[in-house]
Every structure is written in C-alpha cells, then in structure tokens.
C-alpha positions in Angstrom: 52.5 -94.2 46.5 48.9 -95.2 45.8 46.5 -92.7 46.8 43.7 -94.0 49.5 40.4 -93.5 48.5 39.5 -91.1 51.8 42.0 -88.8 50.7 40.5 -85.9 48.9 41.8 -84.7 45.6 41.7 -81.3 44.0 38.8 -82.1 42.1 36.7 -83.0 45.2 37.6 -80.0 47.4 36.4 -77.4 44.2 32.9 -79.6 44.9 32.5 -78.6 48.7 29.2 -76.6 48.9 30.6 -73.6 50.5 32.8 -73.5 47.4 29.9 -72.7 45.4 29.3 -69.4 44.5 25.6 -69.9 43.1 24.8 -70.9 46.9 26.6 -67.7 48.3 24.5 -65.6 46.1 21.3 -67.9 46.9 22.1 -67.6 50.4 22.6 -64.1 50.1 19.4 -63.3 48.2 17.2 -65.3 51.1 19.3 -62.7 53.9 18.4 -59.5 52.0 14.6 -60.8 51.3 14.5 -61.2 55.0 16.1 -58.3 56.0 13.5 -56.1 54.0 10.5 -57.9 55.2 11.4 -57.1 58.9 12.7 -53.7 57.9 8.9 -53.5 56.1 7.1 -54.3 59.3 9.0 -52.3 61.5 8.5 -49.2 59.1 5.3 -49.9 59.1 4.3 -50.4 63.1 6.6 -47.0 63.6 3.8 -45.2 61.3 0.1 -45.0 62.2 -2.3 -44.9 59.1 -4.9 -42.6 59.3 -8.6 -43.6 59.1 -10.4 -42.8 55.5 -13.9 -41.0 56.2 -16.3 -42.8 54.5 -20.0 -43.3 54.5 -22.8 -45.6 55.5 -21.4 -48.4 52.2 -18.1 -48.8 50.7 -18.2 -50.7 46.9 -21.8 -51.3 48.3 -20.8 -52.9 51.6 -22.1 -51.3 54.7 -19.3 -50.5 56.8 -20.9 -51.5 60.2 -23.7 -54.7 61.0 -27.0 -53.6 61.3 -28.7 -53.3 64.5 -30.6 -56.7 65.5 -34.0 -57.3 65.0 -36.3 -57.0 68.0 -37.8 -60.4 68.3 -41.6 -60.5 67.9 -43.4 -62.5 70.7 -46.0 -64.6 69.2 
C-alpha cells in the first residue's frame, strides 16, 4: 500500500517546531528575561531612594535654572 503524500512520516513528525528543543530553551530564556525585568521594577517601586545632598553644581551643572532676568524697559 502506497503511502499518500499528506500522511506524515516519522521523519516529518521529529521536524514539528514544538519538537525542538533549541526553541523550548529559546522560549524559555525570553520567560525568565521577562520575569526578572518585572520582578526588577516591582523591587524597585516597593523601595524609595533617598535624595543625595548636594550643592549649588553637580560635574559643573547647576542643579536648579536660574532665576529670570528682570526685563529692562527701554
């Protein structure tokens, strides 16, 4: 009996992509990278940071915009 060609052989089933166990471990990695990131954020909103006193410049860049100049009449 001649096979038909819709009927899949051994070969073809070991091809299926949920066979393949370099996806699994792809899939697996994009889960975990995911999983940290949120875990990340979360750890991060559940702990305030706490202002650094500084001065007037930090790295020579003043920490607040300077008043505006008073417009001369002329």
């Amino acid at each position: 009996m001649a096979r038909s060609a819709a009927t899949p052989t051994r070969t073809d089933a070991g091809r299926a992509w949920y066979r393949q166990p370099v996806l699994w471990l792809g899939a697996l990695l994009l889960a975990g990278s995911l999983g940290g990131c949120i875990w990340m954020i979360v750890l991060g909103v559940q702990n305030a940071d706490e202002a650094v006193p500084t001065g007037e410049r930090v790295f020579k860049v003043p920490t607040a915009q300077p008043p505006p100049a008073q417009a001369t009449p002329r």
